[in-house]
N, CA, C and O atoms as a GROMACS GRO file, in nm:
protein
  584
    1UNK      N    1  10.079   9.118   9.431
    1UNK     CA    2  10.160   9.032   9.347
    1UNK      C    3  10.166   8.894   9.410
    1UNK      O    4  10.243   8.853   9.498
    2UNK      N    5  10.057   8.824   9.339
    2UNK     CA    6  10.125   8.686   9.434
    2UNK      C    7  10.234   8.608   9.380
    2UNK      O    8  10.288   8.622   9.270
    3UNK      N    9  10.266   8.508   9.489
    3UNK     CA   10  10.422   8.417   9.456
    3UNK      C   11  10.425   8.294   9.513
    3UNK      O   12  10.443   8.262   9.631
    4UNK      N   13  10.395   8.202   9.375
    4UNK     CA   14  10.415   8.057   9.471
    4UNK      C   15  10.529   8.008   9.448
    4UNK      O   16  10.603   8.075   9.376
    5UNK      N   17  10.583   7.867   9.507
    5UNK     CA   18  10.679   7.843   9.519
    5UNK      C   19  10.655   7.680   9.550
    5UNK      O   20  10.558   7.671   9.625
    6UNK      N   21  10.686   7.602   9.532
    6UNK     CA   22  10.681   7.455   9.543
    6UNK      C   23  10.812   7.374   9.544
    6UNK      O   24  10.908   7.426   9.487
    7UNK      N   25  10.829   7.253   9.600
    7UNK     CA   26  10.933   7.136   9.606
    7UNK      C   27  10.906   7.018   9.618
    7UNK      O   28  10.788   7.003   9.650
    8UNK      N   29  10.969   6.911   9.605
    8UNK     CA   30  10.915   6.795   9.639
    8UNK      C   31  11.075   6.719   9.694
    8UNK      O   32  11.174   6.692   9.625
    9UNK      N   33  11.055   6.704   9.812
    9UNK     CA   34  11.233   6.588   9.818
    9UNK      C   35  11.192   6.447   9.953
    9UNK      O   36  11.088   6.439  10.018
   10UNK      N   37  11.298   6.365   9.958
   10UNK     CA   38  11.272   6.295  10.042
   10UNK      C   39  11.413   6.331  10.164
   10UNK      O   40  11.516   6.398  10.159
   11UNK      N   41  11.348   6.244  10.265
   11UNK     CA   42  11.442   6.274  10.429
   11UNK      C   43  11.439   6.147  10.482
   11UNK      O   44  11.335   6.081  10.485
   12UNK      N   45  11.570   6.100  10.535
   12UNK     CA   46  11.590   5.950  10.591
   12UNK      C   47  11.536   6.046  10.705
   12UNK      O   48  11.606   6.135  10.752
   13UNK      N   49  11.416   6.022  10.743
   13UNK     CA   50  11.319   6.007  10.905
   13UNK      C   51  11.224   5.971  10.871
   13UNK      O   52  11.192   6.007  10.758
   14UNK      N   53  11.135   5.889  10.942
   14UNK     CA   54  11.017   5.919  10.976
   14UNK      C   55  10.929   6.000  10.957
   14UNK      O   56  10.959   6.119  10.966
   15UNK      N   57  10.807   5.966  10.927
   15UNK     CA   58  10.698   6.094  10.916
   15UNK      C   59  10.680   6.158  11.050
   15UNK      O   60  10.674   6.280  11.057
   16UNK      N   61  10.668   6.057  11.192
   16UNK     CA   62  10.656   6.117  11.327
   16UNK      C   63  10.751   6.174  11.309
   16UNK      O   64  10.669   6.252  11.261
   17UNK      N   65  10.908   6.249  11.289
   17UNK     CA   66  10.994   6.256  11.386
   17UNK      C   67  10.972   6.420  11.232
   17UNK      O   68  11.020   6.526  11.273
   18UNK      N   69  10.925   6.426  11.122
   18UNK     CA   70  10.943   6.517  11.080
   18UNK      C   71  10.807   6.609  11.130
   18UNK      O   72  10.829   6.730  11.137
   19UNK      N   73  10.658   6.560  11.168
   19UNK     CA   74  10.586   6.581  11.209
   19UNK      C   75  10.663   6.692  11.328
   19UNK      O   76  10.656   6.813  11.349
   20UNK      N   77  10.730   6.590  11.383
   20UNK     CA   78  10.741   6.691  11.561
   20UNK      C   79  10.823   6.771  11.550
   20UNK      O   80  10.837   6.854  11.639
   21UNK      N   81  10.906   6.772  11.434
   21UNK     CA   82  10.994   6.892  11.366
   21UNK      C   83  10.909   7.024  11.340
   21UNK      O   84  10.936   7.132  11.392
   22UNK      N   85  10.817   7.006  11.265
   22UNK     CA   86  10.729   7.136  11.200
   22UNK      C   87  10.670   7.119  11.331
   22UNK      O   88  10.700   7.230  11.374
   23UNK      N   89  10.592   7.050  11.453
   23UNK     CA   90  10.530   7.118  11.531
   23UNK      C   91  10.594   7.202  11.627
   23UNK      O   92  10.534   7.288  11.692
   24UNK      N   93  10.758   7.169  11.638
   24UNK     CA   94  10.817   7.184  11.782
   24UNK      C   95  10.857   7.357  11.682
   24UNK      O   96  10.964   7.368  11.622
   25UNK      N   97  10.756   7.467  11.682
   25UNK     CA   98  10.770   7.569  11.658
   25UNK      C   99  10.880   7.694  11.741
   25UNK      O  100  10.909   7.812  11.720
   26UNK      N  101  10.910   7.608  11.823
   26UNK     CA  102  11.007   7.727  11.947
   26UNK      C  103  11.164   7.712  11.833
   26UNK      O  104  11.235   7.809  11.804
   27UNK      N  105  11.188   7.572  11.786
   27UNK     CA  106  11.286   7.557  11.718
   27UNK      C  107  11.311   7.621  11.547
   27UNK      O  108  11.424   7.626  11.497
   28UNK      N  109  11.212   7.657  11.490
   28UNK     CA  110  11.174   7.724  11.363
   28UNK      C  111  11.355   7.758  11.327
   28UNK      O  112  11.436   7.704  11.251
   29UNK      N  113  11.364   7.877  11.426
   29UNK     CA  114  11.475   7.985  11.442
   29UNK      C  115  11.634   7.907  11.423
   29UNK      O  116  11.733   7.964  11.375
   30UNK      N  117  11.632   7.822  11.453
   30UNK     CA  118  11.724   7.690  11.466
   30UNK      C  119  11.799   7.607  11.360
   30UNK      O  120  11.913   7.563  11.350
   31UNK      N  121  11.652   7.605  11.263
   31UNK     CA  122  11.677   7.556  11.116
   31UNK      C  123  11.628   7.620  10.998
   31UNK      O  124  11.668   7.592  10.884
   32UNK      N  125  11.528   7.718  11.029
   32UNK     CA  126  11.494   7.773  10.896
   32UNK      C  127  11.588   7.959  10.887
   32UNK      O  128  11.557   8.053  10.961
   33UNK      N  129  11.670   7.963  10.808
   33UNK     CA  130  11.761   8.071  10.855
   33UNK      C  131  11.656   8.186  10.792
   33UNK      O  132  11.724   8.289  10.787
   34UNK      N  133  11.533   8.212  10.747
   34UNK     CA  134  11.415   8.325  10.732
   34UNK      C  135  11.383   8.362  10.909
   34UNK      O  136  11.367   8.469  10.968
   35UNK      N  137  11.385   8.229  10.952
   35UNK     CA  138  11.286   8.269  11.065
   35UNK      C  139  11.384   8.349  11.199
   35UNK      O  140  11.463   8.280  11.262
   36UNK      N  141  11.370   8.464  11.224
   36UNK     CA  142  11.451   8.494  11.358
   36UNK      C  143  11.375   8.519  11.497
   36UNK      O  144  11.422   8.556  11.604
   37UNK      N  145  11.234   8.485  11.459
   37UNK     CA  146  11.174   8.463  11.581
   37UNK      C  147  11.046   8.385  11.577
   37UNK      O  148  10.978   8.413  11.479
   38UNK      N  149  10.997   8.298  11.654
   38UNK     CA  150  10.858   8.214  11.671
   38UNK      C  151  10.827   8.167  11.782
   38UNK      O  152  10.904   8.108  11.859
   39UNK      N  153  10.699   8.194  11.801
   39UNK     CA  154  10.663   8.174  11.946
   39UNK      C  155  10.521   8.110  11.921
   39UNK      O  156  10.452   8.154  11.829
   40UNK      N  157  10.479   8.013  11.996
   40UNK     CA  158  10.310   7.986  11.995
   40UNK      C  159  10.243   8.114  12.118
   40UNK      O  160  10.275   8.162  12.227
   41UNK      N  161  10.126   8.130  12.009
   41UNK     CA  162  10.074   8.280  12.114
   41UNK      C  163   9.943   8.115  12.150
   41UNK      O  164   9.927   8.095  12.270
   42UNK      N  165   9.893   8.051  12.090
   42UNK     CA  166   9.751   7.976  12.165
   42UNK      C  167   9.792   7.833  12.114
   42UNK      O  168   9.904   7.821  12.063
   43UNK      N  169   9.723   7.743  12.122
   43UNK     CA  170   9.720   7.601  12.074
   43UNK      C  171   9.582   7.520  12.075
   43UNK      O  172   9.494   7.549  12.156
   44UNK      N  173   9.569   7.433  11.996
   44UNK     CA  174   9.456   7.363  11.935
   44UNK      C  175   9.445   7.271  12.085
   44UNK      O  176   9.541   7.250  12.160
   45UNK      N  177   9.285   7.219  12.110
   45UNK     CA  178   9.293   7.135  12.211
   45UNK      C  179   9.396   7.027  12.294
   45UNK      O  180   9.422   7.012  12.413
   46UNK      N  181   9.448   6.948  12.150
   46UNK     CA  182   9.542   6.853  12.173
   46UNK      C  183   9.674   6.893  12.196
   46UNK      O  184   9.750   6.805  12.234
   47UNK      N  185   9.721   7.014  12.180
   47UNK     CA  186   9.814   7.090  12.211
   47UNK      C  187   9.920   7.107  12.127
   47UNK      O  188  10.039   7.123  12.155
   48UNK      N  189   9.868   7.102  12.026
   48UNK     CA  190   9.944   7.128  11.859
   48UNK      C  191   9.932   7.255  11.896
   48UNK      O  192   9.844   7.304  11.966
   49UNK      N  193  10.073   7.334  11.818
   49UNK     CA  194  10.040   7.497  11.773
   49UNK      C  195   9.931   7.562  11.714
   49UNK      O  196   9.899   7.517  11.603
   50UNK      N  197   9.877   7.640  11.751
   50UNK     CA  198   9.771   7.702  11.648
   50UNK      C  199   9.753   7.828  11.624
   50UNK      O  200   9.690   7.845  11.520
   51UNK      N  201   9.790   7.946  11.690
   51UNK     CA  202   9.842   8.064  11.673
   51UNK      C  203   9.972   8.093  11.677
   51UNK      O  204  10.009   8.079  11.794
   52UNK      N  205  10.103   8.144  11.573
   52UNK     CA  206  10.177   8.163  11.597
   52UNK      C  207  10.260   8.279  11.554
   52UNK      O  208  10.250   8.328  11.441
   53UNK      N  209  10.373   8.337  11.681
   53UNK     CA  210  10.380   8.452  11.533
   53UNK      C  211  10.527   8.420  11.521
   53UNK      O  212  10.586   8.321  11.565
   54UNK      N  213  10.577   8.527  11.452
   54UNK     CA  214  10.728   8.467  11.362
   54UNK      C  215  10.761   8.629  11.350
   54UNK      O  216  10.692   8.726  11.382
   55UNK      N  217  10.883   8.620  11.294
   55UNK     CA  218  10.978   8.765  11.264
   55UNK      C  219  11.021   8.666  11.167
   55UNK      O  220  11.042   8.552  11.208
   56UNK      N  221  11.040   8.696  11.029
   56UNK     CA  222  11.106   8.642  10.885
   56UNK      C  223  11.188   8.760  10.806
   56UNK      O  224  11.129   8.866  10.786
   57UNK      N  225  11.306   8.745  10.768
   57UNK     CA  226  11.353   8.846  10.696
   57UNK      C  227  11.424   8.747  10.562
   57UNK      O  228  11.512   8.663  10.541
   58UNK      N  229  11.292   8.844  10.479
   58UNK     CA  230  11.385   8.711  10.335
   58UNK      C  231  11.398   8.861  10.234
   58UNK      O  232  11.338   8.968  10.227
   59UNK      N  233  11.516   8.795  10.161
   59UNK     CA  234  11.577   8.892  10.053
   59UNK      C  235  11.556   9.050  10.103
   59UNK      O  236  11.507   9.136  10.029
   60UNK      N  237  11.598   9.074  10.234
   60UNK     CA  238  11.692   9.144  10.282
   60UNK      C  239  11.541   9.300  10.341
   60UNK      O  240  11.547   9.418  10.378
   61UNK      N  241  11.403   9.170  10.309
   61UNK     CA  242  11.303   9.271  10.357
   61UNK      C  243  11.241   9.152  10.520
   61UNK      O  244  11.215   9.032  10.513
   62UNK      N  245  11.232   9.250  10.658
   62UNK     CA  246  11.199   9.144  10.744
   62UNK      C  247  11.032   9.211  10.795
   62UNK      O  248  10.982   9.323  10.803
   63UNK      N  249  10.997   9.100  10.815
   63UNK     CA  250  10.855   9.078  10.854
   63UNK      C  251  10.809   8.999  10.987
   63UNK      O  252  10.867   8.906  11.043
   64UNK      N  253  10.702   9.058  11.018
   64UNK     CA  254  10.681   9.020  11.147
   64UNK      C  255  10.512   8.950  11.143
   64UNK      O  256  10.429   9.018  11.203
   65UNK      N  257  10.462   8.827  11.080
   65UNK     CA  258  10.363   8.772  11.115
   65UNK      C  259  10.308   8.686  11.180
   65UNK      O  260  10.379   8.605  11.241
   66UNK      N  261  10.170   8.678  11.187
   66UNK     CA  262  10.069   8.628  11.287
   66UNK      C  263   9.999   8.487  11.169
   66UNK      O  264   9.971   8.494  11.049
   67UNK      N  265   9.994   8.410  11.231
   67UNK     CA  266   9.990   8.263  11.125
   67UNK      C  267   9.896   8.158  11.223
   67UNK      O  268   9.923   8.124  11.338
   68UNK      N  269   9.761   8.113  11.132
   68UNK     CA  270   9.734   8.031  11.199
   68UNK      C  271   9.726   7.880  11.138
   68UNK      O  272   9.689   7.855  11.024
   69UNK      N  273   9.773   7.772  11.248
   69UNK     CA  274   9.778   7.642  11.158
   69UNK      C  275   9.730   7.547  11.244
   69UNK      O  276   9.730   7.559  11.367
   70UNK      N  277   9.677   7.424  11.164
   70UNK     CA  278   9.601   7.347  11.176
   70UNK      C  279   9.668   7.264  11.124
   70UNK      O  280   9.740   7.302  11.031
   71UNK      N  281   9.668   7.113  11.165
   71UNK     CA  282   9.736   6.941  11.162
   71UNK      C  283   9.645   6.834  11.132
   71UNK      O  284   9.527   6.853  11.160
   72UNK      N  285   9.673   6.747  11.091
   72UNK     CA  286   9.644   6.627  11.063
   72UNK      C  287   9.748   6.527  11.095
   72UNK      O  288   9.854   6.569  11.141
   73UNK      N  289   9.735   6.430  11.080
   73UNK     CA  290   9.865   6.321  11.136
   73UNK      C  291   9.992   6.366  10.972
   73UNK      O  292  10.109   6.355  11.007
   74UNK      N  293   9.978   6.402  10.839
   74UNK     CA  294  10.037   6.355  10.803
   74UNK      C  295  10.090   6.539  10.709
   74UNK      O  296  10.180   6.557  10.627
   75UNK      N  297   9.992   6.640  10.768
   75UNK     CA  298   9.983   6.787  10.707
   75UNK      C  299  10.005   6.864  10.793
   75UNK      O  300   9.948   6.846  10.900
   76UNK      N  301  10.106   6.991  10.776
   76UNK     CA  302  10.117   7.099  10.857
   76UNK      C  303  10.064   7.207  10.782
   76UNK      O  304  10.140   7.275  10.713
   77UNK      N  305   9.933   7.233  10.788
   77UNK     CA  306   9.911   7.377  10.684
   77UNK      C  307   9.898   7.531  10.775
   77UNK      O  308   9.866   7.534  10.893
   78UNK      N  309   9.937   7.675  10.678
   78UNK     CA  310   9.915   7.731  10.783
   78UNK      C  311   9.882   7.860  10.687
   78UNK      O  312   9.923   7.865  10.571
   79UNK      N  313   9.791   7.979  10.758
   79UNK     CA  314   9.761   8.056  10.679
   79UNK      C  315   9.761   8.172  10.772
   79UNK      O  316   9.741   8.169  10.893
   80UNK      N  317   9.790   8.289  10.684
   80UNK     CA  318   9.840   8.440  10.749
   80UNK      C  319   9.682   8.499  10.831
   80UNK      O  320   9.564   8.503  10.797
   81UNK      N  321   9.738   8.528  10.919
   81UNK     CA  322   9.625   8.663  11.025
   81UNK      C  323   9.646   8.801  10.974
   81UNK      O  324   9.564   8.888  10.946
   82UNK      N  325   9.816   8.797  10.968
   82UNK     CA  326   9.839   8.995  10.967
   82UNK      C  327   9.974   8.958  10.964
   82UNK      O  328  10.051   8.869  11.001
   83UNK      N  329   9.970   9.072  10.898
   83UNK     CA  330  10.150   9.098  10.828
   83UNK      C  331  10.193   9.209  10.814
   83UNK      O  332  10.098   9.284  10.833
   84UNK      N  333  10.309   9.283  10.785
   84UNK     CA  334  10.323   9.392  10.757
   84UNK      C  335  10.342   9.390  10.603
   84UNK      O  336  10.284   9.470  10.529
   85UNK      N  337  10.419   9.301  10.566
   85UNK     CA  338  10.472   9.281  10.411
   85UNK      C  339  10.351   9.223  10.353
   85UNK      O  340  10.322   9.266  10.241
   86UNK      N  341  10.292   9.156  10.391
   86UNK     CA  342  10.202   9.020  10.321
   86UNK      C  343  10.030   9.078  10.332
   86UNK      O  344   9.980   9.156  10.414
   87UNK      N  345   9.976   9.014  10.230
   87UNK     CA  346   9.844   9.052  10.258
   87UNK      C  347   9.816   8.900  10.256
   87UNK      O  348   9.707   8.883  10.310
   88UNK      N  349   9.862   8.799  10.222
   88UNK     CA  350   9.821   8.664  10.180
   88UNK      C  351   9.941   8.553  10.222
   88UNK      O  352  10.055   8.570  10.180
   89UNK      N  353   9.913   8.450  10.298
   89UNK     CA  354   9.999   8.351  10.271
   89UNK      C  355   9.933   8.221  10.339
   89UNK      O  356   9.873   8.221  10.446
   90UNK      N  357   9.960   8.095  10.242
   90UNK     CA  358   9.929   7.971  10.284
   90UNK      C  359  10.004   7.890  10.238
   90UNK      O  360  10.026   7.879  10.118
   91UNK      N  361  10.065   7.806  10.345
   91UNK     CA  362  10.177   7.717  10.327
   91UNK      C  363  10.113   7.544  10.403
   91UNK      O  364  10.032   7.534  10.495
   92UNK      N  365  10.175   7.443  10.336
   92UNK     CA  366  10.130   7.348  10.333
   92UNK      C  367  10.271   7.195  10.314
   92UNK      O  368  10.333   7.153  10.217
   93UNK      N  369  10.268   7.165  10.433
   93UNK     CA  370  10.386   7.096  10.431
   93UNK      C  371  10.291   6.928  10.426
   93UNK      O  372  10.213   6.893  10.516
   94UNK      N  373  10.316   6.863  10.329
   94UNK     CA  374  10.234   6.683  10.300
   94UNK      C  375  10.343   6.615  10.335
   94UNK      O  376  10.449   6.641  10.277
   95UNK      N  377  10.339   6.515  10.435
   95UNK     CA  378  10.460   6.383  10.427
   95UNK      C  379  10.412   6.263  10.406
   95UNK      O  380  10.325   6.204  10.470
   96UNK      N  381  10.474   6.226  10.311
   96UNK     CA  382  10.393   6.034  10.291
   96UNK      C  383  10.507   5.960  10.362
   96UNK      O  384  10.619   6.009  10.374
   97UNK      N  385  10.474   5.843  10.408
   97UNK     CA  386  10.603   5.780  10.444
   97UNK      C  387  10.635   5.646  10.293
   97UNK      O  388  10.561   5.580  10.219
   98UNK      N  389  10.795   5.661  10.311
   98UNK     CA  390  10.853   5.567  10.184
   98UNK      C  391  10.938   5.472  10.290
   98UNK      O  392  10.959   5.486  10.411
   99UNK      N  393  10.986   5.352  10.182
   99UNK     CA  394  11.074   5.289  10.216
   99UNK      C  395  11.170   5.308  10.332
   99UNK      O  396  11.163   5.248  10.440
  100UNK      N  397  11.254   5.395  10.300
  100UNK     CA  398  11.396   5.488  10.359
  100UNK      C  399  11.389   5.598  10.462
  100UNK      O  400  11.475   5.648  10.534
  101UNK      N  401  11.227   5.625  10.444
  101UNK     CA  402  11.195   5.738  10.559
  101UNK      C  403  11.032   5.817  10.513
  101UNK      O  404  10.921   5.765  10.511
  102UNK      N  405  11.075   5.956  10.481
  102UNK     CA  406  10.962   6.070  10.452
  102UNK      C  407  10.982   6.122  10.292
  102UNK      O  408  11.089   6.167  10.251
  103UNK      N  409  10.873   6.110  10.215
  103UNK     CA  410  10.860   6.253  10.093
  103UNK      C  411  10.774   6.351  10.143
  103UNK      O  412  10.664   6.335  10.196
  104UNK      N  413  10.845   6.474  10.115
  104UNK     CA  414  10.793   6.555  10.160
  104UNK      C  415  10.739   6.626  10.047
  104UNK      O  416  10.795   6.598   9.941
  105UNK      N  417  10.635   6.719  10.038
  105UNK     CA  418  10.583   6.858   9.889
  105UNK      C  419  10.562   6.952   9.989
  105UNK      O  420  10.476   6.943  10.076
  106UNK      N  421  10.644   7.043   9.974
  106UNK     CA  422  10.604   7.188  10.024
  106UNK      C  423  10.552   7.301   9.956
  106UNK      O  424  10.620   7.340   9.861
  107UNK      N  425  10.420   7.380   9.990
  107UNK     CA  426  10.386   7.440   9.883
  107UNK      C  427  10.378   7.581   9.985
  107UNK      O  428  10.366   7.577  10.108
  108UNK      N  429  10.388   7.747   9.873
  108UNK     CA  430  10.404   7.802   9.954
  108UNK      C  431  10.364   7.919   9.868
  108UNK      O  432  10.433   7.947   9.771
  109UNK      N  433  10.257   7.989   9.897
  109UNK     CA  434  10.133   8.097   9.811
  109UNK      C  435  10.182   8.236   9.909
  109UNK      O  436  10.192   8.229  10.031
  110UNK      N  437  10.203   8.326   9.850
  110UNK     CA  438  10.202   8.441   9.898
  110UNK      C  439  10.160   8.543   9.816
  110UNK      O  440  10.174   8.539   9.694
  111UNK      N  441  10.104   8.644   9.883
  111UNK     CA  442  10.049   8.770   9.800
  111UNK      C  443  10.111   8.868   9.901
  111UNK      O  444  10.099   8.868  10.024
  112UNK      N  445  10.186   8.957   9.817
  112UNK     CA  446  10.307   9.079   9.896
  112UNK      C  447  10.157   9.189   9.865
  112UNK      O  448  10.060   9.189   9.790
  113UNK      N  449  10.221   9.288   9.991
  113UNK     CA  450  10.114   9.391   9.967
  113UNK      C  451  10.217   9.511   9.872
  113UNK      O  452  10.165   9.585   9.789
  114UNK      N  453  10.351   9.512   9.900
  114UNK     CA  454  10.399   9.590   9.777
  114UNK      C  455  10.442   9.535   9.665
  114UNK      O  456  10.418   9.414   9.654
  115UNK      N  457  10.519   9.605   9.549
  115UNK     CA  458  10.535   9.508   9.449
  115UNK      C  459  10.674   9.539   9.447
  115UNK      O  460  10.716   9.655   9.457
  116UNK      N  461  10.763   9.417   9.433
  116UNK     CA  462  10.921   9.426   9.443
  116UNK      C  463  10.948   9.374   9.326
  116UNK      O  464  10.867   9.296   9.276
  117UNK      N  465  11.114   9.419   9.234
  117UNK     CA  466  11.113   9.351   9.126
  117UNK      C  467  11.136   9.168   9.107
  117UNK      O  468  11.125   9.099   9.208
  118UNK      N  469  11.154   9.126   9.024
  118UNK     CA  470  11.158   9.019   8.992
  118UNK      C  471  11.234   8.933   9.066
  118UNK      O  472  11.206   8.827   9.122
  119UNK      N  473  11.402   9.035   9.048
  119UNK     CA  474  11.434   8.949   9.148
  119UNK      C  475  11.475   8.925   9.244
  119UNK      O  476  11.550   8.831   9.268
  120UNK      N  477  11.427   9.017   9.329
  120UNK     CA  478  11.405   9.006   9.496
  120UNK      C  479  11.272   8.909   9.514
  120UNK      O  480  11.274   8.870   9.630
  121UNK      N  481  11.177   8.865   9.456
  121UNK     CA  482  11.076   8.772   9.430
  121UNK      C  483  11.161   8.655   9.404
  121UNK      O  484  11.176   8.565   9.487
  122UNK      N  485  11.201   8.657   9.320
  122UNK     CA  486  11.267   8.457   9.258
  122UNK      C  487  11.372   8.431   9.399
  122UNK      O  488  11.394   8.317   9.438
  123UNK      N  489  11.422   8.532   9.456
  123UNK     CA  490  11.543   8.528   9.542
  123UNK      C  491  11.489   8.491   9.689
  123UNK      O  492  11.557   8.418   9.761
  124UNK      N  493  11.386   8.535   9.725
  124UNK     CA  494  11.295   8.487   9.827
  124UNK      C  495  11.209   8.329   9.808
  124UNK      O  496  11.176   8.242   9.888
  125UNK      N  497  11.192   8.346   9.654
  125UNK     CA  498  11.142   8.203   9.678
  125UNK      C  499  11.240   8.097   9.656
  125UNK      O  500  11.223   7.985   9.705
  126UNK      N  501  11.308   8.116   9.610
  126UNK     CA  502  11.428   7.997   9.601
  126UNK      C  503  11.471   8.000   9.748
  126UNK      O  504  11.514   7.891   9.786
  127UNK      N  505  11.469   8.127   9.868
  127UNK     CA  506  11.538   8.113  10.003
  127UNK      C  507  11.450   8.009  10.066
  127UNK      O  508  11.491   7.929  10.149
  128UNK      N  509  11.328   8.016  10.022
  128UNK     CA  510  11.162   7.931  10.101
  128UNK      C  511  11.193   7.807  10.069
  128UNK      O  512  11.205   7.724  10.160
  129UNK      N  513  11.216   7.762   9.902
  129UNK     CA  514  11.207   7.619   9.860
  129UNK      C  515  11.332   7.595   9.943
  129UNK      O  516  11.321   7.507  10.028
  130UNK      N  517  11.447   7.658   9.934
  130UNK     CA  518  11.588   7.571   9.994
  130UNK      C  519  11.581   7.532  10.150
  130UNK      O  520  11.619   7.421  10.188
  131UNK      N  521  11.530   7.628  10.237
  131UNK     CA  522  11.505   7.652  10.356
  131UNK      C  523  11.381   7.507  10.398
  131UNK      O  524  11.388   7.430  10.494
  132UNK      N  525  11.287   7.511  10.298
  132UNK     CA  526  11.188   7.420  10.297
  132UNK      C  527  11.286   7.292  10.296
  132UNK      O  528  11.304   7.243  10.408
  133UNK      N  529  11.335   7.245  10.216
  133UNK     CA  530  11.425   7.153  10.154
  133UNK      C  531  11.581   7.086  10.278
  133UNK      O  532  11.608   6.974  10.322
  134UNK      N  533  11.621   7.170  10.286
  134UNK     CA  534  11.748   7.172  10.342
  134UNK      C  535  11.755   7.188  10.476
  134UNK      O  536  11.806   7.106  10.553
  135UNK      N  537  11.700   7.304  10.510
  135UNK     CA  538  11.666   7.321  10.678
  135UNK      C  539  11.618   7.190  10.728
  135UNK      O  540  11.676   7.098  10.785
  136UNK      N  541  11.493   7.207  10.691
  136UNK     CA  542  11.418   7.097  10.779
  136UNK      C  543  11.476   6.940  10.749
  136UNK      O  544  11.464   6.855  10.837
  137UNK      N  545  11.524   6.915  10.647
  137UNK     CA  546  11.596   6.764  10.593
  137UNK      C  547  11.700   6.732  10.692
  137UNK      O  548  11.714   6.621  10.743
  138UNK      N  549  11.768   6.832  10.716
  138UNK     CA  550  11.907   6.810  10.817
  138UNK      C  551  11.839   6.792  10.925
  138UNK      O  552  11.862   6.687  10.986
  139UNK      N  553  11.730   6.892  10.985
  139UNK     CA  554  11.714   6.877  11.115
  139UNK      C  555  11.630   6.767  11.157
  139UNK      O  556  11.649   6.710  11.264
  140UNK      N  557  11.528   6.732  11.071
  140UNK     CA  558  11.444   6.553  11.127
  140UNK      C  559  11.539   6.464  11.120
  140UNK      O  560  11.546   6.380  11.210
  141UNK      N  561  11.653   6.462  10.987
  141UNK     CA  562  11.724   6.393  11.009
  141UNK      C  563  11.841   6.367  11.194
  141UNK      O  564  11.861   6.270  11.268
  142UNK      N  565  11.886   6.510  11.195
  142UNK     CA  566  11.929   6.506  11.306
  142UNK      C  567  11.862   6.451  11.428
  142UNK      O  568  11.908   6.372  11.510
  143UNK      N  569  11.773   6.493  11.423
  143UNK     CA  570  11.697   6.448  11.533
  143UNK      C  571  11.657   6.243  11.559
  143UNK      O  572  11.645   6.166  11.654
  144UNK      N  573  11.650   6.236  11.421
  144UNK     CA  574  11.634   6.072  11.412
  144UNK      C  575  11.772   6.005  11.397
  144UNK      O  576  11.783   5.900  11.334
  145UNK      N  577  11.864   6.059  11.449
  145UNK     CA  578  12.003   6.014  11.489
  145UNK      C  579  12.072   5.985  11.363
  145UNK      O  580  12.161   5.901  11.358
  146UNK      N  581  12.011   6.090  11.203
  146UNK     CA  582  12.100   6.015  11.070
  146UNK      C  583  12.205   6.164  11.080
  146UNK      O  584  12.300   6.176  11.003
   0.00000   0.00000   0.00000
């Protein structure tokens, strides 16, 4: 069953300071209330994350995956190794910089390997878009002293 999920909002920061938000992965646990564990298992030459795994418990089912992601100055994308719940997932965080700070589009593809009803599905993705949205908005913000 796949499940996407999309947003689009803006954040008084910086594109750097939301950048080092999505990279500084030890903190995940901190602001995204899905995530209750993340760790980098390897990293890309420059020393961006690039293997990572996570413990996620959304709509009251928790999961424990292996995710690998890759950067650009202005993209955090990342796509599933192994899951218990998931057979599929690729997530993709774009920041342009504006006036006032960052727009952000978060996009977020999943394919469950069981099938749950409807709405334990809409209830997980609305936890992703808000979590996408809200988590991370407060915390670049925090971090860029707003």
């Amino acid at each position: 069953m796949a499940v996407s999920a999309k947003t689009e909002f803006d954040v008084a920061a910086p594109p750097s300071v939301v950048m080092e938000v999505l990279m500084d992965i030890a903190s995940l646990p901190d602001w995204s209330g899905p995530h209750r564990e993340a760790e980098i298992l390897t990293e890309h030459d420059d020393g961006a994350p690039h293997e990572v795994r996570v413990v996620v418990t959304a709509a009251g089912i928790s999961d424990e995956q292996r995710l690998q992601y890759s950067w650009t100055e202005f993209t955090c994308t990342w796509d599933l190794i192994e899951a218990n719940q998931l057979s599929e997932q690729h997530g993709v965080y774009t920041v342009t910089e504006t006036e006032s700070g960052s727009h952000i589009e978060f996009i977020l593809d999943v394919e469950l390997k069981i099938k749950l009803p409807g709405m334990i599905v809409k209830r997980a993705q609305k936890m992703a878009v808000d979590t996408a949205r809200k988590g991370l908005t407060a915390e670049a913000e925090r971090r860029h002293g707003g």
